[in-house]
PANU-144452 format. One line per field, with one value per residue (C-alpha): x, z, y; residue in one letter. Coordinates in Angstrom, 3 decimals. Layout:
residues N
px c(X / ...)
pz c(Z / ...)
py c(Y / ...)
code c(A / ...)
This chain:
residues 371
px c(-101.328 / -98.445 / -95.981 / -97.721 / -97.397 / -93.534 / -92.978 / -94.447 / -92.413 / -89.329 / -90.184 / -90.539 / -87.311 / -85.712 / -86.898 / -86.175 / -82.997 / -81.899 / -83.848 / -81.111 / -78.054 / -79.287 / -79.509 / -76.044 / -74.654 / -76.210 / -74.575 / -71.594 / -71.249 / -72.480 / -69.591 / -66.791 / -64.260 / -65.292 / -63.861 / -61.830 / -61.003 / -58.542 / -58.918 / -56.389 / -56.579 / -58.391 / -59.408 / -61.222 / -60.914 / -61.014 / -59.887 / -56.338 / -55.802 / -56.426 / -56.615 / -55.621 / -53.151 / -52.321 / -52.914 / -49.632 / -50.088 / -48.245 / -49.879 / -48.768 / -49.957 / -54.343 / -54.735 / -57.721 / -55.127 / -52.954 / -51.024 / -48.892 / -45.531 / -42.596 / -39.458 / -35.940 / -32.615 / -31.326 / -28.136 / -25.086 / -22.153 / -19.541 / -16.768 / -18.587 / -18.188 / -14.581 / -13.710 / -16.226 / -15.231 / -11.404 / -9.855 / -7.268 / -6.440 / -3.575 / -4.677 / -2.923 / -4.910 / -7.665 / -9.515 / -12.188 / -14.553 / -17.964 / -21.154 / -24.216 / -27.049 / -30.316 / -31.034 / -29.487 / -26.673 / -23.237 / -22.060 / -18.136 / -17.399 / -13.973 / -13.186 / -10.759 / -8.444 / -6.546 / -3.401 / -4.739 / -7.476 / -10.041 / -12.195 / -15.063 / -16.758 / -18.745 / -21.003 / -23.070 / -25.850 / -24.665 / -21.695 / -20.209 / -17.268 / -16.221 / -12.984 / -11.415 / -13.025 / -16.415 / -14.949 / -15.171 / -18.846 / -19.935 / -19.085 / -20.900 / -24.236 / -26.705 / -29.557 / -30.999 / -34.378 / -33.464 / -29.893 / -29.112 / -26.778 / -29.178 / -29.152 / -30.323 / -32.734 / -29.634 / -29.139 / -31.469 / -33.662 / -33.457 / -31.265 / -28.494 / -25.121 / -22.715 / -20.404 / -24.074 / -27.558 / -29.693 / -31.572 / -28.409 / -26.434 / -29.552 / -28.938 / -25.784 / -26.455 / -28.980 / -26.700 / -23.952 / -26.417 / -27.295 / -23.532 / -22.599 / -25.005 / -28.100 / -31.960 / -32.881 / -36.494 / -35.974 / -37.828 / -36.664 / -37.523 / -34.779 / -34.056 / -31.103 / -30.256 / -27.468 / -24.442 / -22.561 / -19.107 / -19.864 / -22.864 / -20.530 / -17.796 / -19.734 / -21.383 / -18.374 / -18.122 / -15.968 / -15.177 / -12.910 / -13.132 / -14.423 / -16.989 / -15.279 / -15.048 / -11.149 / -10.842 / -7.309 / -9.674 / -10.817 / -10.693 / -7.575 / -9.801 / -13.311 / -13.917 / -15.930 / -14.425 / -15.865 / -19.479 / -21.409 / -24.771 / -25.740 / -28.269 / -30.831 / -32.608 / -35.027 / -37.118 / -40.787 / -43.029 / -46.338 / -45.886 / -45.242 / -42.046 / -40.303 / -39.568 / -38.065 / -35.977 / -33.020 / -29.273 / -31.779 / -31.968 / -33.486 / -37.211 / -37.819 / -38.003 / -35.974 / -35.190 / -31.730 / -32.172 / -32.424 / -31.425 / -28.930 / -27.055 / -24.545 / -22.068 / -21.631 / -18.626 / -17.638 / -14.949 / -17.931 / -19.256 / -17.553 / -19.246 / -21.916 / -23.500 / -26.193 / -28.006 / -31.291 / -33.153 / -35.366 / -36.065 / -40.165 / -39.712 / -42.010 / -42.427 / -44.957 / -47.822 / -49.032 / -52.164 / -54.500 / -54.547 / -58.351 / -57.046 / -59.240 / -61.348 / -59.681 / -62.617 / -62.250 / -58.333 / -58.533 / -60.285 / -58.389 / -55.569 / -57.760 / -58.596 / -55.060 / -53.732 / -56.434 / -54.713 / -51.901 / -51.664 / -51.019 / -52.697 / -50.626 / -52.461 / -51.228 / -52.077 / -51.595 / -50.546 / -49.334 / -50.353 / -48.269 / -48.985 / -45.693 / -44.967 / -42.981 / -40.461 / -40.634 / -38.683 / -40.513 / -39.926 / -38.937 / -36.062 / -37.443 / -39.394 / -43.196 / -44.249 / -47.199 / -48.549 / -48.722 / -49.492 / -46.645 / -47.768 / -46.337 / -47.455 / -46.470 / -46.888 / -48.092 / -48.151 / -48.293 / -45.379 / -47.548 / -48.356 / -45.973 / -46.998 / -44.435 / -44.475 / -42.101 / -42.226 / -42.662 / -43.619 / -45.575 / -46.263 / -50.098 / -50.769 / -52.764 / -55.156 / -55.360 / -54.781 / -52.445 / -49.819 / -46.382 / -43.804)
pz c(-8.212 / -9.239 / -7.510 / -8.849 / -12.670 / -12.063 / -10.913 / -14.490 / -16.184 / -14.418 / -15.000 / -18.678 / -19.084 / -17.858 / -20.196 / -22.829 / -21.478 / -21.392 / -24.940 / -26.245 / -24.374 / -26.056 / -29.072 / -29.423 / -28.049 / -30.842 / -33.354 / -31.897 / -32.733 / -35.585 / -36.100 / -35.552 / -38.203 / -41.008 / -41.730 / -44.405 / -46.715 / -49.764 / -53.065 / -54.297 / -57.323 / -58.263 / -61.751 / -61.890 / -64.957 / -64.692 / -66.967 / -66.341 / -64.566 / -65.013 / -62.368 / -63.159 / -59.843 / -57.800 / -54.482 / -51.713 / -48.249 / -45.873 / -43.978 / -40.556 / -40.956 / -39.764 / -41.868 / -39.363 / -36.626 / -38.002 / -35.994 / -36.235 / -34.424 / -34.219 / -34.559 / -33.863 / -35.938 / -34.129 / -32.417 / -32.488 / -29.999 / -32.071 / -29.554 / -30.035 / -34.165 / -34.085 / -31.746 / -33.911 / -37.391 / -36.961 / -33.842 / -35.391 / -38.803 / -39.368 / -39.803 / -42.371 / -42.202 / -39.668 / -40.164 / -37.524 / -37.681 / -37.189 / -38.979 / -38.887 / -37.336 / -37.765 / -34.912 / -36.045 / -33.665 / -35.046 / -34.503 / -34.157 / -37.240 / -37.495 / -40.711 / -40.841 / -43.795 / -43.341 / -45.040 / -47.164 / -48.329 / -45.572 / -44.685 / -41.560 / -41.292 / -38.190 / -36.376 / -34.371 / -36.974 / -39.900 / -40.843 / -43.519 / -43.601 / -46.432 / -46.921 / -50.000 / -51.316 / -51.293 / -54.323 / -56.818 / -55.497 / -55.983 / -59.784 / -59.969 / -58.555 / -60.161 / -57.912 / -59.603 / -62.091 / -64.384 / -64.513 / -68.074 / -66.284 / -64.183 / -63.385 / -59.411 / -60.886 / -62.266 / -58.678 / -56.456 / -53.612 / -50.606 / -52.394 / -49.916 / -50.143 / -49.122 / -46.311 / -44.224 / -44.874 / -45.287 / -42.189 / -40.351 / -42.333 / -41.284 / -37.630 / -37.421 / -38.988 / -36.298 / -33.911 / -35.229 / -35.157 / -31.871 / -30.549 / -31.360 / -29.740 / -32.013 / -29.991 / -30.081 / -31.145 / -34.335 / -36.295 / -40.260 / -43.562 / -45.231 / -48.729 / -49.403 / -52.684 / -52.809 / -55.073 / -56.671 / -58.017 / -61.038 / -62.492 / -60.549 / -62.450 / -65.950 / -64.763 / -63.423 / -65.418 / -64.169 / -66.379 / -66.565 / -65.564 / -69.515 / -69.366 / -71.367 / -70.078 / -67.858 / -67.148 / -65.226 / -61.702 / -62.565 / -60.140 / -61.270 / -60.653 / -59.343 / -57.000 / -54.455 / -51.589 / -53.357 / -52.805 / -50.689 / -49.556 / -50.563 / -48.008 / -48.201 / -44.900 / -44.558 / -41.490 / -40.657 / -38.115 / -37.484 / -40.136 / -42.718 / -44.724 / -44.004 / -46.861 / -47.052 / -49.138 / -49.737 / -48.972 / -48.683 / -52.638 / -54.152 / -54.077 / -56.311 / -54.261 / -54.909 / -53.143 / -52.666 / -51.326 / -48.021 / -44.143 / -43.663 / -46.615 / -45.978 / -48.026 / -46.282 / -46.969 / -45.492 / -43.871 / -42.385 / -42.906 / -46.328 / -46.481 / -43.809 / -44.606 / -42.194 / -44.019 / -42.027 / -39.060 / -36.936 / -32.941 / -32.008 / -29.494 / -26.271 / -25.355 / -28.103 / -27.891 / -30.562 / -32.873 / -34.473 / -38.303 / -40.897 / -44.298 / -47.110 / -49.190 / -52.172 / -54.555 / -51.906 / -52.346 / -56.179 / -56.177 / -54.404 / -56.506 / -59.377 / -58.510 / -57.641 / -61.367 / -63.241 / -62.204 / -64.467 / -67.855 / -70.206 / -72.333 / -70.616 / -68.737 / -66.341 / -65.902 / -62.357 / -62.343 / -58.464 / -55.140 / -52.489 / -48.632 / -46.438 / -43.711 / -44.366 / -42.363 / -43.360 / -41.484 / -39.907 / -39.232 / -34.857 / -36.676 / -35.478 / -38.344 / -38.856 / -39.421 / -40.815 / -43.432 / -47.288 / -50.835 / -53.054 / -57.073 / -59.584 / -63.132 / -66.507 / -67.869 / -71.292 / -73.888 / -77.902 / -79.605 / -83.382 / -83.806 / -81.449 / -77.845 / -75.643 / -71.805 / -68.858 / -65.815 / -62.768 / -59.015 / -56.564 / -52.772 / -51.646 / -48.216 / -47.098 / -44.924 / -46.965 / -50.187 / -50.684 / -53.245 / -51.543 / -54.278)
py c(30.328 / 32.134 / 30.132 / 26.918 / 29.002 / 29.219 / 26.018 / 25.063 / 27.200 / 26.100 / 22.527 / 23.092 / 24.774 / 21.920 / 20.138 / 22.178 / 22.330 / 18.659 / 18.035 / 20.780 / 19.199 / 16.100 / 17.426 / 19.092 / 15.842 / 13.908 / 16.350 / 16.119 / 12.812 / 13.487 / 15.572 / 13.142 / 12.774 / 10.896 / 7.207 / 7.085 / 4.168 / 4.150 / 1.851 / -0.219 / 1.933 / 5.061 / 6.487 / 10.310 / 12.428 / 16.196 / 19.286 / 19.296 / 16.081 / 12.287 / 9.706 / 6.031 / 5.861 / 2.729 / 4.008 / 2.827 / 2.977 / 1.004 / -1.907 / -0.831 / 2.912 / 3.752 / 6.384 / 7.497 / 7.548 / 9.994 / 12.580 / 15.561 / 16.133 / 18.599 / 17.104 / 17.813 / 16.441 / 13.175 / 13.246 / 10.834 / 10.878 / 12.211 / 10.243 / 7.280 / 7.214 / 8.423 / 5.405 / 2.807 / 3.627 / 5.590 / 4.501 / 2.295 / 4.141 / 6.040 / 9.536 / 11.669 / 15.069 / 16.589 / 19.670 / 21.220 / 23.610 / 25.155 / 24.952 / 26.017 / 23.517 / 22.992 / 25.071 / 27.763 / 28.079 / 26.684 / 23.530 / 21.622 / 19.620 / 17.268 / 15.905 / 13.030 / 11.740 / 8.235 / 7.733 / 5.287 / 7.274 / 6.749 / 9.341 / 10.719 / 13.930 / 14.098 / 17.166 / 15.420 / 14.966 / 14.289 / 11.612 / 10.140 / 6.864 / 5.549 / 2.970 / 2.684 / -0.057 / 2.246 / 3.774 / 1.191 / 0.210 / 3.814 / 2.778 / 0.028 / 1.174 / 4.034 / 4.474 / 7.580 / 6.308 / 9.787 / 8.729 / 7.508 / 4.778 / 3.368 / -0.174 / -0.570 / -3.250 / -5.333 / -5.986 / -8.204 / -6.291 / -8.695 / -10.934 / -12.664 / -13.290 / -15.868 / -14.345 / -13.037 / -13.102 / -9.809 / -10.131 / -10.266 / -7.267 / -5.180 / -6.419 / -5.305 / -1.843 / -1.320 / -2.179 / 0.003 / 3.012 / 2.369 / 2.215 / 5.397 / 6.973 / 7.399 / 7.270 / 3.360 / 4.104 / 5.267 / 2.919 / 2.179 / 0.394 / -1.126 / -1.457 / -3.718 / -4.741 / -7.849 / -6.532 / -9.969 / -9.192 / -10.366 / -7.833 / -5.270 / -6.338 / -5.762 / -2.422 / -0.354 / 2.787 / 6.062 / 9.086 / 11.900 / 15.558 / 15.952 / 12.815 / 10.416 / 6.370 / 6.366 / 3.278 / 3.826 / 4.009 / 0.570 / -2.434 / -4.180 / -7.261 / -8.877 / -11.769 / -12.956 / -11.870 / -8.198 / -9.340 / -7.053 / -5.438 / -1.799 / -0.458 / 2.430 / 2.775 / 5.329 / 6.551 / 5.527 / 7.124 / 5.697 / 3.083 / 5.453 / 6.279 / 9.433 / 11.849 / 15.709 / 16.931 / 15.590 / 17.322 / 20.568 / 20.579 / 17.821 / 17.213 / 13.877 / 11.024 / 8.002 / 4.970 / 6.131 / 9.735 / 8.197 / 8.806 / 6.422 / 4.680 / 1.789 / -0.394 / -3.646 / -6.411 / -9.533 / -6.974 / -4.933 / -1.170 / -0.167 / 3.392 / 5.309 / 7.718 / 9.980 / 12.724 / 13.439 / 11.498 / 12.961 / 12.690 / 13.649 / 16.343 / 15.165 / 18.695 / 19.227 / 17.311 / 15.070 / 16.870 / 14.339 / 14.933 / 13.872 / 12.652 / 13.875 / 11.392 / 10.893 / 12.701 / 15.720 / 15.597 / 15.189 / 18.537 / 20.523 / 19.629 / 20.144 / 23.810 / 24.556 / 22.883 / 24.728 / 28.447 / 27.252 / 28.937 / 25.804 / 23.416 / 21.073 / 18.187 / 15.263 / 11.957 / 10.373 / 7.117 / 6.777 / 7.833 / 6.610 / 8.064 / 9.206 / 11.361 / 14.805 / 16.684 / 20.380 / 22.741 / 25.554 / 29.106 / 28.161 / 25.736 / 22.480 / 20.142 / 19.802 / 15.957 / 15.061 / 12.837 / 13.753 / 12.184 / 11.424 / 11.951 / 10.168 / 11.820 / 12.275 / 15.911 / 15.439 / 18.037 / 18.057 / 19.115 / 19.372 / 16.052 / 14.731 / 13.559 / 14.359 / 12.882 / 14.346 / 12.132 / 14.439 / 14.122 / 16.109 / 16.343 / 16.971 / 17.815 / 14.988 / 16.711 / 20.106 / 18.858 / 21.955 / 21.481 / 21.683 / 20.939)
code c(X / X / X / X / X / X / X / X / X / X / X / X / X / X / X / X / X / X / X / X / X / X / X / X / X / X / X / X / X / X / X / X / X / X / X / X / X / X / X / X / X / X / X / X / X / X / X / X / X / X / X / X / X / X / X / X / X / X / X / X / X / X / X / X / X / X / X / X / X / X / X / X / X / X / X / X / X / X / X / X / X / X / X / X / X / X / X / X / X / X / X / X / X / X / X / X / X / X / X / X / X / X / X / X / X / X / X / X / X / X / X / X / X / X / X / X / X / X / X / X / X / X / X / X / X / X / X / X / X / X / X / X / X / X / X / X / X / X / X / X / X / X / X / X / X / X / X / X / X / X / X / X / X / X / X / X / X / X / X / X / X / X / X / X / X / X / X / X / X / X / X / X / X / X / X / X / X / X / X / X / X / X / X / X / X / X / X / X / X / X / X / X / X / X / X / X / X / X / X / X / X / X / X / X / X / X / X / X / X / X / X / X / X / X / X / X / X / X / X / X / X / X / X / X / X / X / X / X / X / X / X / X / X / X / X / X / X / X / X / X / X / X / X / X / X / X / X / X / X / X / X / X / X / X / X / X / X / X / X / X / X / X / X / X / X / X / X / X / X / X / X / X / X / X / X / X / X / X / X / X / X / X / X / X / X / X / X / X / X / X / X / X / X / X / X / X / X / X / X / X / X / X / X / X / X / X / X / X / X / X / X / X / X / X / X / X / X / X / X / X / X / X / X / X / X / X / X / X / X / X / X / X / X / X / X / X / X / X / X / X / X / X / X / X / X / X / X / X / X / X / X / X / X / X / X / X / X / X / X / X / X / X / X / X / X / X / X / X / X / X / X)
């Protein structure tokens, strides 16, 4: 009888025992990261902020497929750009150094100066070309949306001129990069704006050391053998544009605060510059990331604005989704994705509105405020 009693016993706890396995399993899934989906445009109105944003996200990026990586600064072969860009100029002056890396160690710089004004600094991550003729472009062209000069929209994005089409200027820029040494899978998004001779012409502007108009740098004249592309080519991983902070200072983003930035003439690469790309180091595993809902991310941001002691309030018109590179504390770079906020801060000055056009960066998984 008793065995007959604990064969009952046993056979219940079985069950009870698969009926729980079941039941964790079916709250597991129930568990699973929730699907998110982002409007074309979002409007919420809270105490110190105000939603009406047009909300950017790349087509190529699955914003329930995100990851996060640790990357390392991509290398060129210094040998490589020396023989590409100042093989055959006559060099007047050449200084060498050390500096300190990314890593933290120092690194071997050479900086180069042509006798007709040339220049190339080189350490391995960093580079910058220019040829004379840069000059005068660098006149011509303000990038910078705060700049009181600015005119980038005077100039046509994608537009193609007559000595080589866009498509094939970005072609050859790739294939530049790649030649001296830089990792092939890098991937980019170009931005390459079609600079006529003509609207440079009319927009050159230098000044002196006091900020008056010299004109004595001028062009002596334009033609259109002066045509030429200006490039801004920034980094993308997993569909999504990179951004950090620029030259380690500024935080705004702008079309031009980019990785690579080219000047392109019928007589080839006019200016290079390299500030920042990034390599994924494979010996750190990939960690998947869960973007917040927009109403969970609004409130986080909410909570964090409402410790600030000001009658100030900001209205969000922009929300457009990147990936960051932060350095971290083993000096390597965190990646992973955040919101970029475009906002006016609007405050009365007595019975004047005043509005300050300001950005910030939102952790897109934490919502944390990061600048």
């Amino acid at each position: 009888m008793k065995a007959k009693s604990m064969i009952l016993i046993l056979g219940i706890f079985c069950i009870m025992c698969c009926l729980s396995a079941c039941s964790m399993e079916e709250k597991a899934v129930g568990q699973k990261a929730e699907i998110v989906e982002f409007p074309e445009h979002y409007e919420k109105a809270y105490n110190k902020l105000s939603f009406k944003a047009d909300i950017l996200i790349s087509d190529e990026a699955n914003v329930n497929q995100m990851n996060r990586y640790t990357a390392i600064r991509a290398k060129y072969d210094t040998s490589l750009a020396y023989d590409k860009f100042f093989k055959n100029i006559d060099v007047k002056e050449i200084h060498k150094g050390d500096v300190l890396g990314d890593s933290g160690k120092m690194i071997k710089y050479e900086d180069y100066i042509g006798s007709n004004r040339e220049t190339l600094y080189l350490n391995g991550q960093s580079l910058t070309f220019s040829l004379p003729f840069s000059r005068y472009v660098w006149d011509c062209v303000y990038p910078e949306s705060g700049h009181p000069r600015y005119n980038l929209d005077k100039y046509e994005l994608g537009g193609n001129l007559k000595f080589m089409n866009v498509e094939d200027v970005y072609k050859q820029i790739l294939s530049i990069l790649k030649g001296i040494g830089l990792p092939d899978n890098i991937d980019f998004i170009p931005a390459i704006y079609a600079l006529d001779y003509k609207t440079m012409e009319q927009e050159e502007y230098d000044t002196d050391m006091y900020g008056n108009e010299d004109t004595s740098n001028y062009k002596a004249s334009w033609d259109e053998q002066d045509d030429c592309y200006y490039c801004y080519i920034r980094q993308k991983i997993e569909g999504l544009p990179l951004y950090y902070v620029y030259g380690d200072a500024i935080k705004d983003l702008e079309v031009c605060y980019t990785g690579v930035e080219v000047i392109y003439s019928k007589e080839g690469i006019q200016r290079l510059d390299i500030d920042k790309l990034f390599e994924i180091n494979d010996s750190n595993e990939k960690k998947p990331v869960s973007l917040l809902n927009l109403d969970e991310l609004t409130k986080t941001i909410e909570k964090q604005y409402e410790m600030i002691i000001s009658d100030n309030i900001f209205e969000i018109n922009k929300m457009e989704l990147y990936m960051m590179a932060q350095k971290n504390t083993k000096n390597s770079y965190d990646i992973f994705p955040v919101w970029i906020l475009f906002m006016e801060q609007i405050h009365t000055d007595g019975k004047k509105e005043i509005r300050t056009p300001l950005q910030n960066v939102i952790n897109a998984e934490t919502g944390e405020i990061i600048s």
